[in-house]
Backbone as XML, in Angstrom:
<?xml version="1.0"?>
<chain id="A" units="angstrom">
  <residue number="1" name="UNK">
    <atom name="N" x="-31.818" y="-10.476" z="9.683"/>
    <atom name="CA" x="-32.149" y="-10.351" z="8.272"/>
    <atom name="C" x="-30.952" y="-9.842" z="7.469"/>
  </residue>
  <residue number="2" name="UNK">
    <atom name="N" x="-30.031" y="-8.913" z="7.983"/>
    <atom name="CA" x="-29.039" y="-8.459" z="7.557"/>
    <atom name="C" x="-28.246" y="-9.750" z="7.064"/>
  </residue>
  <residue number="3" name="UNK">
    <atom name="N" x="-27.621" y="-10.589" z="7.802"/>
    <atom name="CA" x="-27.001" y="-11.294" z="7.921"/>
    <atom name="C" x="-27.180" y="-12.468" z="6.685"/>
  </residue>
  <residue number="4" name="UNK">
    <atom name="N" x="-28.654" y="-12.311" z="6.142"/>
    <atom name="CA" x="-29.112" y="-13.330" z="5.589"/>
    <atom name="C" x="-29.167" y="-12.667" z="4.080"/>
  </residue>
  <residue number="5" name="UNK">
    <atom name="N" x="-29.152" y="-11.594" z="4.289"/>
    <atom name="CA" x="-29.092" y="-11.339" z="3.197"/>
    <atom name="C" x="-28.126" y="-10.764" z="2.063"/>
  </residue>
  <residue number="6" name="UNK">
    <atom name="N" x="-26.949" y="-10.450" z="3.533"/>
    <atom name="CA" x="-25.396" y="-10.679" z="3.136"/>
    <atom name="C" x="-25.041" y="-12.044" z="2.591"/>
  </residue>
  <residue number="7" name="UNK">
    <atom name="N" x="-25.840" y="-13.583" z="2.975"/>
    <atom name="CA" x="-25.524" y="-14.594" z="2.731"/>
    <atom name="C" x="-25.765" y="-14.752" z="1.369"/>
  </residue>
  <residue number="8" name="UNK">
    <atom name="N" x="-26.948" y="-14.388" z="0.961"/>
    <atom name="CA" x="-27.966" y="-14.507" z="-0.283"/>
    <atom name="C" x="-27.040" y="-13.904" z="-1.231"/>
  </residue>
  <residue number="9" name="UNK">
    <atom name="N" x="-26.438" y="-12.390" z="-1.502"/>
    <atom name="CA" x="-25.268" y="-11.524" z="-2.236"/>
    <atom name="C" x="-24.583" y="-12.636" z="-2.343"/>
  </residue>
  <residue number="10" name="UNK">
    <atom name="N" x="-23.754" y="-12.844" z="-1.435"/>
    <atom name="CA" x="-22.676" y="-13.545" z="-1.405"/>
    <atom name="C" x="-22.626" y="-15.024" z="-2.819"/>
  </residue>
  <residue number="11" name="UNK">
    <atom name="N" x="-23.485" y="-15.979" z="-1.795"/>
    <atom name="CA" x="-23.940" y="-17.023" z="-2.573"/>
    <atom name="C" x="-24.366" y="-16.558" z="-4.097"/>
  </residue>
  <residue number="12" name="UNK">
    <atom name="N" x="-24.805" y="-15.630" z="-4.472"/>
    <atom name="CA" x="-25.000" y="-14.815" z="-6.050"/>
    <atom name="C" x="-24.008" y="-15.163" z="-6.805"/>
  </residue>
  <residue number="13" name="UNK">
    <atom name="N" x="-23.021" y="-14.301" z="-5.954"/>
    <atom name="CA" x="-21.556" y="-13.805" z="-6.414"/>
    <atom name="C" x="-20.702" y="-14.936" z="-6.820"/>
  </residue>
  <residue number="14" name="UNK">
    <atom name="N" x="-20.942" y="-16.345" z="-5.429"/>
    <atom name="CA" x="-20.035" y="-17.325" z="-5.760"/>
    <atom name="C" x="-20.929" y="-17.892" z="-6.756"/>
  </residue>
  <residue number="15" name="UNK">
    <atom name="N" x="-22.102" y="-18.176" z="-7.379"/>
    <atom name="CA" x="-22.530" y="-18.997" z="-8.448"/>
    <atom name="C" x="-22.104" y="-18.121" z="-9.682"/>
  </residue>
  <residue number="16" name="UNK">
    <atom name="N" x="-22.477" y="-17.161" z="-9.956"/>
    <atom name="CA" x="-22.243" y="-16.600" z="-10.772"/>
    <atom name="C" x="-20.252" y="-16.311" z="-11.150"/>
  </residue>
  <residue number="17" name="UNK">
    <atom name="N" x="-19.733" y="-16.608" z="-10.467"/>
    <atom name="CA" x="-18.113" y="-16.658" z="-10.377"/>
    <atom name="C" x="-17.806" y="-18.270" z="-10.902"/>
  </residue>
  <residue number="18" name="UNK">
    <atom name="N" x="-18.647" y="-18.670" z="-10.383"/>
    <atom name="CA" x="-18.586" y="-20.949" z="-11.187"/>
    <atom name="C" x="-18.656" y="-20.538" z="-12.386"/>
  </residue>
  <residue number="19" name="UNK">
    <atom name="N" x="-19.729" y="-19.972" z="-12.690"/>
    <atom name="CA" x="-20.516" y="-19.567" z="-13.979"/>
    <atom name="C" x="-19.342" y="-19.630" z="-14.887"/>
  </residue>
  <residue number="20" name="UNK">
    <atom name="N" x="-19.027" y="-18.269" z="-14.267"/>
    <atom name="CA" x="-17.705" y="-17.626" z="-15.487"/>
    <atom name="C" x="-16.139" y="-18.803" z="-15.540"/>
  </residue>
  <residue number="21" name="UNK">
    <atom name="N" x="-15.962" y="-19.272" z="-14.844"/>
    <atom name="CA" x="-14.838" y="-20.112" z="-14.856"/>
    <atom name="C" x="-15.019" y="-20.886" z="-15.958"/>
  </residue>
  <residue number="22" name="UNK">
    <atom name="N" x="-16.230" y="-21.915" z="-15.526"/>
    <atom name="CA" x="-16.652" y="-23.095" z="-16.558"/>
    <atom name="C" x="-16.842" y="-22.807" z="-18.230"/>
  </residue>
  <residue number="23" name="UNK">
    <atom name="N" x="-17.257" y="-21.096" z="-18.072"/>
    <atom name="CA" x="-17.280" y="-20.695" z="-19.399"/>
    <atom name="C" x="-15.718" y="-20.492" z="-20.008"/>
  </residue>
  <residue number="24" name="UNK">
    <atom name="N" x="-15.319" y="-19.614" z="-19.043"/>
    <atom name="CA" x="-13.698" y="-19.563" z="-19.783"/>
    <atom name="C" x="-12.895" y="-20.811" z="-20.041"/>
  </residue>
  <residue number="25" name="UNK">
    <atom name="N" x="-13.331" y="-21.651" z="-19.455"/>
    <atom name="CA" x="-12.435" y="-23.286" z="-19.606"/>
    <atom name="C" x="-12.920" y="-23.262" z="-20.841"/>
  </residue>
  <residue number="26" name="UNK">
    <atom name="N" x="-14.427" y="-23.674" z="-21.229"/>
    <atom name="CA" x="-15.114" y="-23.913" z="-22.711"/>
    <atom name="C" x="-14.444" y="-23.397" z="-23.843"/>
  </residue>
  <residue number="27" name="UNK">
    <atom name="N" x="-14.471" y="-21.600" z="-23.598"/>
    <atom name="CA" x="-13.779" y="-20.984" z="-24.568"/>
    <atom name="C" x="-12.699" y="-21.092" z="-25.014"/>
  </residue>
  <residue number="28" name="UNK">
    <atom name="N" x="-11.673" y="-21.732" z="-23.924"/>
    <atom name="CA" x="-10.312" y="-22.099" z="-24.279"/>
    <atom name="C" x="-10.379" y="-22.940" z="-25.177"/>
  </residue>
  <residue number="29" name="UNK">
    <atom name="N" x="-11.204" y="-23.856" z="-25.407"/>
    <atom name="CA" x="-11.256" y="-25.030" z="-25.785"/>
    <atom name="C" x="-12.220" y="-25.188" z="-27.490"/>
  </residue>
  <residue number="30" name="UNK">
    <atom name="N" x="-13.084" y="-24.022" z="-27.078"/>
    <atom name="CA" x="-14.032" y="-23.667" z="-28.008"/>
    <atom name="C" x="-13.700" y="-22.150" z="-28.609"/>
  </residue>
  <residue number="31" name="UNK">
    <atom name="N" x="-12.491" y="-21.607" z="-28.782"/>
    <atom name="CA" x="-12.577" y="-20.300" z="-28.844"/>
    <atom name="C" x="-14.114" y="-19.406" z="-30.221"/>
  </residue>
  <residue number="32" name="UNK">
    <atom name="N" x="-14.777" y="-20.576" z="-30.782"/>
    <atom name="CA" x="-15.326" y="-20.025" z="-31.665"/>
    <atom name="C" x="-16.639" y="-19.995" z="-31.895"/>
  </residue>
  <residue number="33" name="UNK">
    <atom name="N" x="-17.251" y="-20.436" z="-30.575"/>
    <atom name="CA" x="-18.818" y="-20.733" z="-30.369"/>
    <atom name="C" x="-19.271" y="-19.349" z="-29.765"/>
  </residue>
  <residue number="34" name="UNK">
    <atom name="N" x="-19.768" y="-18.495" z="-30.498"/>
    <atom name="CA" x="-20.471" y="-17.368" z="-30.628"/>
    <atom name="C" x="-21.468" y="-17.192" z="-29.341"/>
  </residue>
  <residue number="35" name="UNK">
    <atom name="N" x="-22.517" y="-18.184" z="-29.133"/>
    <atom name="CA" x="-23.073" y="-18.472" z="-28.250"/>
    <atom name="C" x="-22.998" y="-18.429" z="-26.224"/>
  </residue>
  <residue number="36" name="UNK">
    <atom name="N" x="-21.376" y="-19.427" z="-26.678"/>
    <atom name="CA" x="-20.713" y="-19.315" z="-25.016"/>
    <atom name="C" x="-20.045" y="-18.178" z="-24.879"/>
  </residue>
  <residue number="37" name="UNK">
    <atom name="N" x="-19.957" y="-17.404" z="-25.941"/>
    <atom name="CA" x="-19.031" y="-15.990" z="-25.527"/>
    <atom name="C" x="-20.074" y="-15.114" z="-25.407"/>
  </residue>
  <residue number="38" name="UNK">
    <atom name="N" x="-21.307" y="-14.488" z="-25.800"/>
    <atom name="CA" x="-22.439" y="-13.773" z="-25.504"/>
    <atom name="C" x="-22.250" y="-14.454" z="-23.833"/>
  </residue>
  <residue number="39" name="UNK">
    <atom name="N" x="-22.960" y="-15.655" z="-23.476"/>
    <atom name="CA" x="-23.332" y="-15.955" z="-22.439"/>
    <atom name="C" x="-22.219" y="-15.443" z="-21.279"/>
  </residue>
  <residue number="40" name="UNK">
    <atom name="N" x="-20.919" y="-15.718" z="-21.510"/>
    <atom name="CA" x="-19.381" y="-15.486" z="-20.933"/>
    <atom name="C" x="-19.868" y="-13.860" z="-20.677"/>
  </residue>
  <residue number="41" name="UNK">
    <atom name="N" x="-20.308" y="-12.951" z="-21.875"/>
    <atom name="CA" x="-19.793" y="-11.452" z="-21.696"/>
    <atom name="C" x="-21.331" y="-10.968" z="-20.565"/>
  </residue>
  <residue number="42" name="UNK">
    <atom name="N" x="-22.111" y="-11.948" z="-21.106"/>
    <atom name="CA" x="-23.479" y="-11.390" z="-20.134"/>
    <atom name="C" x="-23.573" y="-11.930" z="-18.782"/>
  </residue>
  <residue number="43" name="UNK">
    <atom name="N" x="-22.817" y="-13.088" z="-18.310"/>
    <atom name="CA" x="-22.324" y="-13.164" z="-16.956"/>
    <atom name="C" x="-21.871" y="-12.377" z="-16.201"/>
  </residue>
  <residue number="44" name="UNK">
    <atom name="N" x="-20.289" y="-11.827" z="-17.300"/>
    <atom name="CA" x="-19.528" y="-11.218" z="-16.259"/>
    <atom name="C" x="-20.812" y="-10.040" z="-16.219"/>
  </residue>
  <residue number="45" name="UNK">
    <atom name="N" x="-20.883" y="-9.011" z="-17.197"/>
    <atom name="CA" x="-21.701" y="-7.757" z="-16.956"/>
    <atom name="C" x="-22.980" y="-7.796" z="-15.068"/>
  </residue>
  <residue number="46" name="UNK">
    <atom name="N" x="-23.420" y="-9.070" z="-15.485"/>
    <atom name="CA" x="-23.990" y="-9.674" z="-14.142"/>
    <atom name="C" x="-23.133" y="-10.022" z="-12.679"/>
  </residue>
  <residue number="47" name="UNK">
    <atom name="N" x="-22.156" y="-10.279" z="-12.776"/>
    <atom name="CA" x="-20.864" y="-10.671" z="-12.070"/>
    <atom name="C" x="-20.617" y="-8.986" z="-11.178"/>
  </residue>
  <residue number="48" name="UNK">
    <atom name="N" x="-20.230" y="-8.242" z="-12.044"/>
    <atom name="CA" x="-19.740" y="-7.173" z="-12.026"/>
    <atom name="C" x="-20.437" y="-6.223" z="-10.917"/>
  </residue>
  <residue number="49" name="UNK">
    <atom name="N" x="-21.781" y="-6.425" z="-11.578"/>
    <atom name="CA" x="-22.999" y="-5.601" z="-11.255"/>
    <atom name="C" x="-22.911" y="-5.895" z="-9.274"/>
  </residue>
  <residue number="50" name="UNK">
    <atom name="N" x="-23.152" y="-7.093" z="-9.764"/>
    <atom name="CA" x="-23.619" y="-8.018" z="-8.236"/>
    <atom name="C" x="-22.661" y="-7.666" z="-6.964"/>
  </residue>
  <residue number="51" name="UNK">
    <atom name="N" x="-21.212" y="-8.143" z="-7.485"/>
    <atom name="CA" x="-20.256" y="-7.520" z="-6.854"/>
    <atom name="C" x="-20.417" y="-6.218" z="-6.410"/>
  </residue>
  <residue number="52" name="UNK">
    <atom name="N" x="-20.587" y="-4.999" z="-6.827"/>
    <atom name="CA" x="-20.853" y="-3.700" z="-6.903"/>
    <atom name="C" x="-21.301" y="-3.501" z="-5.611"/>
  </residue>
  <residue number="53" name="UNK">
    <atom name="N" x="-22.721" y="-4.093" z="-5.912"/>
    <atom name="CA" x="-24.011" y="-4.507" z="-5.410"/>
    <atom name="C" x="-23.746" y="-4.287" z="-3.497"/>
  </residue>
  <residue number="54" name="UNK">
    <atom name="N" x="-22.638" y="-5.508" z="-3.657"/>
    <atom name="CA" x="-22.204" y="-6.325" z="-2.428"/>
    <atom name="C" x="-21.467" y="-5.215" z="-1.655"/>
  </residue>
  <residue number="55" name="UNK">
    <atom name="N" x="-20.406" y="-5.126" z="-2.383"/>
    <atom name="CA" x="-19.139" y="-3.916" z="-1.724"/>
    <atom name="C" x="-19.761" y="-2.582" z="-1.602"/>
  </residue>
  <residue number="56" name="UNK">
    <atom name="N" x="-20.886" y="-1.906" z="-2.447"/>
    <atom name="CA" x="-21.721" y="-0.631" z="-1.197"/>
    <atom name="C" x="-22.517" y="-0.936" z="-0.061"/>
  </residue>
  <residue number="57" name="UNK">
    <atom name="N" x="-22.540" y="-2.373" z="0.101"/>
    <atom name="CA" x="-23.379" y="-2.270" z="1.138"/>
    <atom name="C" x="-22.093" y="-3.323" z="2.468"/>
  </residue>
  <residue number="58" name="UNK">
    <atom name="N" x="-21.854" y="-3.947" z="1.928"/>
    <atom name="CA" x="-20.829" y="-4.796" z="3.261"/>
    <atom name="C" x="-19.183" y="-4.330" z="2.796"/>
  </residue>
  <residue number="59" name="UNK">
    <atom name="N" x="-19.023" y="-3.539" z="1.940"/>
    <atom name="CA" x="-17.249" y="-3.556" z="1.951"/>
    <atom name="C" x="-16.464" y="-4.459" z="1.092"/>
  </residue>
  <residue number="60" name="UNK">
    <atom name="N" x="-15.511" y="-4.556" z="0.594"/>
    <atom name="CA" x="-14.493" y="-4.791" z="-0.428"/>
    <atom name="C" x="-14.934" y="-6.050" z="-0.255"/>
  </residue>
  <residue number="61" name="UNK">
    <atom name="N" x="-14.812" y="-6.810" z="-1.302"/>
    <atom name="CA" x="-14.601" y="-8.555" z="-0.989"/>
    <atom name="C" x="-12.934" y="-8.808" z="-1.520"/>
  </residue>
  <residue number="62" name="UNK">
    <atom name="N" x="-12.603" y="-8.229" z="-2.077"/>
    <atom name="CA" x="-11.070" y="-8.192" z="-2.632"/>
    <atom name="C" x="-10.039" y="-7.151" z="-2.494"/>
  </residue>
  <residue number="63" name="UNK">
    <atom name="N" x="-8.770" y="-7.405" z="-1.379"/>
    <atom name="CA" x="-8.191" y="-6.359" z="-1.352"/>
    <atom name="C" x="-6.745" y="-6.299" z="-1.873"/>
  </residue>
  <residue number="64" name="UNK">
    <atom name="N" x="-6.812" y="-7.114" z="-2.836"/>
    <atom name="CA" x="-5.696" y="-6.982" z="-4.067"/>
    <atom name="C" x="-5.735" y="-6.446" z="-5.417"/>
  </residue>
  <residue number="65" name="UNK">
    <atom name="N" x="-6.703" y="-5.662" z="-5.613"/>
    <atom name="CA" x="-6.470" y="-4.488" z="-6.680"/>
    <atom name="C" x="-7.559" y="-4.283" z="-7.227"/>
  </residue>
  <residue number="66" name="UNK">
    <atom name="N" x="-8.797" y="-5.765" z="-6.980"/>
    <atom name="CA" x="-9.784" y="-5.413" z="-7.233"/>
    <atom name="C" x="-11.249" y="-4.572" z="-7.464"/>
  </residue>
  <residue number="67" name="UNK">
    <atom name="N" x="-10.808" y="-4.493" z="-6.133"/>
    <atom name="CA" x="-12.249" y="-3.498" z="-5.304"/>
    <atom name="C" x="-11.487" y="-2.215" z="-4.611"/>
  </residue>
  <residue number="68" name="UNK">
    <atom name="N" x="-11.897" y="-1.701" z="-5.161"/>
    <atom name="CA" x="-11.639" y="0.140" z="-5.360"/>
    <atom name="C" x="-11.938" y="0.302" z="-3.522"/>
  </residue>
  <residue number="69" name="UNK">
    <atom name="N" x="-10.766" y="1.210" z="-3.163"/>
    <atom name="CA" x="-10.640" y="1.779" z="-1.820"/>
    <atom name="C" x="-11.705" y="3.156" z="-1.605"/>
  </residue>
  <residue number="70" name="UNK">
    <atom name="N" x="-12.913" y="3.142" z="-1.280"/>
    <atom name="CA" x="-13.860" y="4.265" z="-1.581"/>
    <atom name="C" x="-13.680" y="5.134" z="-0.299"/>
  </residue>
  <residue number="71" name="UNK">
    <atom name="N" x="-13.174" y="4.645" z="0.634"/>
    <atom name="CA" x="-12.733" y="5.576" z="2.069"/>
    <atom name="C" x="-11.490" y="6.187" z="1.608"/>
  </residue>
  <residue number="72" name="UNK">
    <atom name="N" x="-11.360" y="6.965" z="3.074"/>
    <atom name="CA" x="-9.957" y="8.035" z="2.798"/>
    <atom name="C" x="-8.768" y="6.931" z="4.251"/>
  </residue>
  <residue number="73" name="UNK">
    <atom name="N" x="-9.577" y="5.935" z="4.168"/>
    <atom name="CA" x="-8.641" y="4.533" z="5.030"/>
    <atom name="C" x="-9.014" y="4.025" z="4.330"/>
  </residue>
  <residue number="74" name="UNK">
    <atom name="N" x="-7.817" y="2.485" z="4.951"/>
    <atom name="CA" x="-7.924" y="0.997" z="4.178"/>
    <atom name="C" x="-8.944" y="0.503" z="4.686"/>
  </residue>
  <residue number="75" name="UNK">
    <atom name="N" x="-10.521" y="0.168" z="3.940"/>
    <atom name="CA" x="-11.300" y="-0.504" z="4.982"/>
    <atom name="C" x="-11.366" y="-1.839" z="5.156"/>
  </residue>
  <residue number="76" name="UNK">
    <atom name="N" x="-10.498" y="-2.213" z="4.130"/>
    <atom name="CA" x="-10.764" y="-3.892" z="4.048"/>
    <atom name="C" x="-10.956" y="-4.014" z="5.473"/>
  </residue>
  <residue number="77" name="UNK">
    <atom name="N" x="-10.270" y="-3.787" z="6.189"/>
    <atom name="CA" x="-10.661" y="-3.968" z="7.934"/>
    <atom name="C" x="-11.488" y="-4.485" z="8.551"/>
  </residue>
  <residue number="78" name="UNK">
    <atom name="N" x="-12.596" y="-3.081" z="7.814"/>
    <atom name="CA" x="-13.993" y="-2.850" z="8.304"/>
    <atom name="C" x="-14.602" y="-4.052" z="8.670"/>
  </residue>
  <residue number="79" name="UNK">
    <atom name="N" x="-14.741" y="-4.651" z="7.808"/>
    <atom name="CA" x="-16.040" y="-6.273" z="7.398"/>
    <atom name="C" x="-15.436" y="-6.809" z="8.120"/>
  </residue>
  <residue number="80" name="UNK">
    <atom name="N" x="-15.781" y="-7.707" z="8.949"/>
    <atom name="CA" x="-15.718" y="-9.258" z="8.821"/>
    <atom name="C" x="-15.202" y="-10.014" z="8.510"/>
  </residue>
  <residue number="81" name="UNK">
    <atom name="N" x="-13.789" y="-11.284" z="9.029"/>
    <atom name="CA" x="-13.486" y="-11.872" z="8.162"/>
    <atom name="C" x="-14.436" y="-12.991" z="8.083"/>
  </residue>
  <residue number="82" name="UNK">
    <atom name="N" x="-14.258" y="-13.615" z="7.019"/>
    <atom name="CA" x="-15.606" y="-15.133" z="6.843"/>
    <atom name="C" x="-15.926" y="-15.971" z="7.832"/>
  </residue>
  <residue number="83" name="UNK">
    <atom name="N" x="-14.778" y="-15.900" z="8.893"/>
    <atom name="CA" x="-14.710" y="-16.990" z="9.673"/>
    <atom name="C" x="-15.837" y="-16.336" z="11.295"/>
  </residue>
  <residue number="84" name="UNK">
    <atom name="N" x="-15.840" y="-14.950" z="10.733"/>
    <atom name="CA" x="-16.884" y="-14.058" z="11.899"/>
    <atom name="C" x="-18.144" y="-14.386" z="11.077"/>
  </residue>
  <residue number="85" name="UNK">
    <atom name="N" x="-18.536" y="-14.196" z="10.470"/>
    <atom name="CA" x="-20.080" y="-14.212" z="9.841"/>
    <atom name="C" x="-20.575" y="-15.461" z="10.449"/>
  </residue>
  <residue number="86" name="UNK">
    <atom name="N" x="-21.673" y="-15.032" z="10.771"/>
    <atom name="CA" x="-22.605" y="-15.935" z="11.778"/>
    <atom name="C" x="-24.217" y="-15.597" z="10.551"/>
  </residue>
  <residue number="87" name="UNK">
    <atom name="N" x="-24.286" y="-16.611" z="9.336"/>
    <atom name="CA" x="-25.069" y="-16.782" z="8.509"/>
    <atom name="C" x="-26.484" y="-18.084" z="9.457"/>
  </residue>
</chain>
């Protein structure tokens, strides 16, 4: 169940990460539609959250400046790399 529900986070994280791309392309393009930028700022806030979410319970997903080192070690370690997860 663990495993599955590390999958479930995960899969969140990557839709909600499409999400925000496709919006920032728009905005480039649209910088003035009021609409896709609410939706853009209430993603990420969701984005953010989710992530959070993920890294107190399985560990950093990013260890280039992103995701805050909460040990007194480097844990990126800790987890799993993707190619171990047995979903």
């Amino acid at each position: 169940m663990d495993a599955r529900n590390q999958a479930l986070m995960l899969r969140q994280i990557q839709q909600l990460s499409f999400v925000a791309v496709e919006l920032q392309l728009y905005l480039d393009t649209h910088p003035e539609d009021q609409q896709a930028l609410a939706l853009f700022n209430a993603n990420h806030t969701e984005l953010i959250q989710a992530v959070r979410q993920y890294e107190q319970v399985y560990g950093p997903l990013l260890s280039y400046g992103y995701s805050p080192n909460m040990q007194n070690y480097w844990s990126w370690v800790d987890s799993p790399w993707p190619w171990e997860i047995k979903y």
